[in-house]
N, C-alpha and C positions, 0 to 999 in steps of 0.2 A: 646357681650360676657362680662360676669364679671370677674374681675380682680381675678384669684385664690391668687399669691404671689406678694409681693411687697417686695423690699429689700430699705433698704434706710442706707445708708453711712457703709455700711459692712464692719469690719476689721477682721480678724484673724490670731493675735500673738502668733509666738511659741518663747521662749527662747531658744537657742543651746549653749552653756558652754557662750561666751564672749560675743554672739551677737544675734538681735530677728531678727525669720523668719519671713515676711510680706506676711502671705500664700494668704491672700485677704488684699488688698487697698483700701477700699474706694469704694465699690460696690455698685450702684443704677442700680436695674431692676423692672421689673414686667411682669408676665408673666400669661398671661388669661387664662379662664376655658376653655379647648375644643384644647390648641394649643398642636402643636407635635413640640420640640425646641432641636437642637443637642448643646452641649456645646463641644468646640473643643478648644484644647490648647497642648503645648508641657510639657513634663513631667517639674514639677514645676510651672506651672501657676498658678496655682490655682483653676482647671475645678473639680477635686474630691473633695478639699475643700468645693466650692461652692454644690456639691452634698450633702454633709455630713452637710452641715449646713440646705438648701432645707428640708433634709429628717431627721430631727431633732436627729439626730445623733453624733454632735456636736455642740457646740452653740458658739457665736460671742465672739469677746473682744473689739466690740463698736459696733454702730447702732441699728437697728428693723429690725425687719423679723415678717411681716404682712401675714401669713396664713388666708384665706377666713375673714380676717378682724382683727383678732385676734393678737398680738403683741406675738409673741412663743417664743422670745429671754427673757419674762421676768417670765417663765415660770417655775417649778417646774421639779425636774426629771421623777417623777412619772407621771407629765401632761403630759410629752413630750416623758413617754412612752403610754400611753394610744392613744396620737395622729400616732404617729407611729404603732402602732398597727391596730386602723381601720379606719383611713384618707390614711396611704401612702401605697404602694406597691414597694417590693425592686427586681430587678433582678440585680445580680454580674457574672463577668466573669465565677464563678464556679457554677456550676448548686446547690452544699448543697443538694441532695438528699441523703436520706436514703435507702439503697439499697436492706432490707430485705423485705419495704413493696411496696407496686403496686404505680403505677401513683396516683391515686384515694386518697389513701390513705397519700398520699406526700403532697397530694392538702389540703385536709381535716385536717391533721393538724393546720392548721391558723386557723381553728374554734374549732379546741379542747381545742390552750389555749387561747381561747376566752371562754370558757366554752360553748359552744352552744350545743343544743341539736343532737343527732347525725342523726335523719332524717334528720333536715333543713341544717344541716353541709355539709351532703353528696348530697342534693342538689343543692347546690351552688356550690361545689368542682367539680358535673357534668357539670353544667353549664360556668363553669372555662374552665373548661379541652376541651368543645364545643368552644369556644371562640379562643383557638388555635389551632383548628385542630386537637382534638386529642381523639375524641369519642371513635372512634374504638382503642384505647391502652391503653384504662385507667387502665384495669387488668393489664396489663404486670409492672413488677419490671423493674427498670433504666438499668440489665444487659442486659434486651429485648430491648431495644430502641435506637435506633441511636443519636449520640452527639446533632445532629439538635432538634430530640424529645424530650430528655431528657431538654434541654433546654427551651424547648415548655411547659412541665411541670413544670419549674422552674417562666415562665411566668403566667403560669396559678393561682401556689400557691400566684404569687404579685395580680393577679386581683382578687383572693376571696373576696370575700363579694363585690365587685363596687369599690376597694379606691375612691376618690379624684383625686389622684395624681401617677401616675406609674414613678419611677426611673428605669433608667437602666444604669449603669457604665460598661461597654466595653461587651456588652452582645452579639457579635459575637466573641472575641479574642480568645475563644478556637476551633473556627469551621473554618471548609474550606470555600473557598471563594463560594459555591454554596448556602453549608448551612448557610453560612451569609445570603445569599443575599434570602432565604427563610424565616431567620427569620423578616430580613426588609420588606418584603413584608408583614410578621405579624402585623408588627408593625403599617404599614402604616394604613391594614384594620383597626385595633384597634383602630385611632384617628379617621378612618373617624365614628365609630361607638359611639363616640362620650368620648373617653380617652384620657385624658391629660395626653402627655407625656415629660420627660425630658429625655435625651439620651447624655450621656456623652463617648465622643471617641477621640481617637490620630488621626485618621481617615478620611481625606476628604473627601472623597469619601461614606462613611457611613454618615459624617453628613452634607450633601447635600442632603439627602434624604429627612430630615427635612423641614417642611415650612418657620420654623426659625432655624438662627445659629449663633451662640455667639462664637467668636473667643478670648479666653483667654492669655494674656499675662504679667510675675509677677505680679500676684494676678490682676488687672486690666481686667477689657473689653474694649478692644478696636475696636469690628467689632462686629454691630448686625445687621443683615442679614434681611429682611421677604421675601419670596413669595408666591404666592397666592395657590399652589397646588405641593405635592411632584415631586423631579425629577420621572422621569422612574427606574425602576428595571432591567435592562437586565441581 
């Protein structure tokens, strides 16, 4: 497998009135094409930092961040939205649906403001929407969908166009523990279908799921994990 990310001596300083937050310390990773990796830390570790930087969302205040080879930390804003745009794919706790138009249409937005044509838009946004289970709902609007689905189309709208790279920051915290444990199974098919995933959770028990797991502690890693195949789903 080739190496997607590479982080090497990673800091990120926040000033707070008298004294500076050390959200990351000093961070070396890498993390290859094709792995499924949970990042798991207590509130203030530094596991959403490290996502925000990952997903070019925020940038360092020392080291490199080597994307498919490329140095992003010394990058342009405008580069770093154009890479986030059709490199990453983002799933958050809140699903961000628009609630006037259908699944389909949730999905397909990611290629309208991409300007894409609107046959090849709608399908790829089909083909999204297949990916998670969710062929037969794609008409329905989010007030049709169950929390689980609506979330399922929140996945879907990250996998348009193939990203690179799929994020997901606590992307069971608003579902019951059944429809967690349905979207994990998603998630799993997902890697094995050949998507790289990053899964950021407070959660043990979600990020065990993973093949890898990165255990975060003040801005530091301190526990990287591998095994060779997810736990069980029960």
């Amino acid at each position: 497998m080739s190496k997607l990310i590479k982080l090497n001596n990673i800091h990120k300083h926040y000033s707070m009135s008298n004294f500076i937050v050390r959200a990351l310390d000093g961070v070396d990773l890498t993390i290859d094409e094709g792995e499924f990796t949970s990042i798991i830390g207590p509130s203030g570790s530094g596991k959403s930092t490290i996502m925000n930087i990952i997903g070019c969302l925020d940038i360092v205040s020392k080291g490199d961040y080597y994307l498919c080879g490329e140095n992003v930390a010394r990058l342009s804003d405008r580069r770093l939205a154009d890479i986030r745009n059709k490199r990453l794919g983002f799933v958050f706790q809140n699903y961000n649906l628009l609630n006037n138009i259908s699944a389909l249409e949730n999905v397909m937005l990611a290629g309208k403001y991409a300007k894409m044509k609107s046959k090849e838009c709608k399908l790829l946004a089909k083909e999204a929407l297949r990916k998670v289970g969710l062929e037969g709902r794609m008409f329905h609007k989010p007030s049709e969908l169950s929390g689980g689905q609506q979330q399922r189309v929140a996945f879907a709208r990250a996998l348009f166009g193939n990203p690179l790279l799929l994020l997901a920051d606590e992307p069971t915290g608003n579902l019951d523990s059944k429809t967690s444990k349905e979207i994990l199974k998603m998630l799993v098919n997902l890697n094995k279908q050949g998507t790289t995933i990053i899964l950021v959770t407070h959660d043990m028990d979600i990020a065990n799921v993973a093949t890898r797991k990165i255990e975060m502690l003040d801005g530091k890693v301190i526990n990287d994990i591998r095994r060779e195949k997810e736990n069980e789903i029960n």
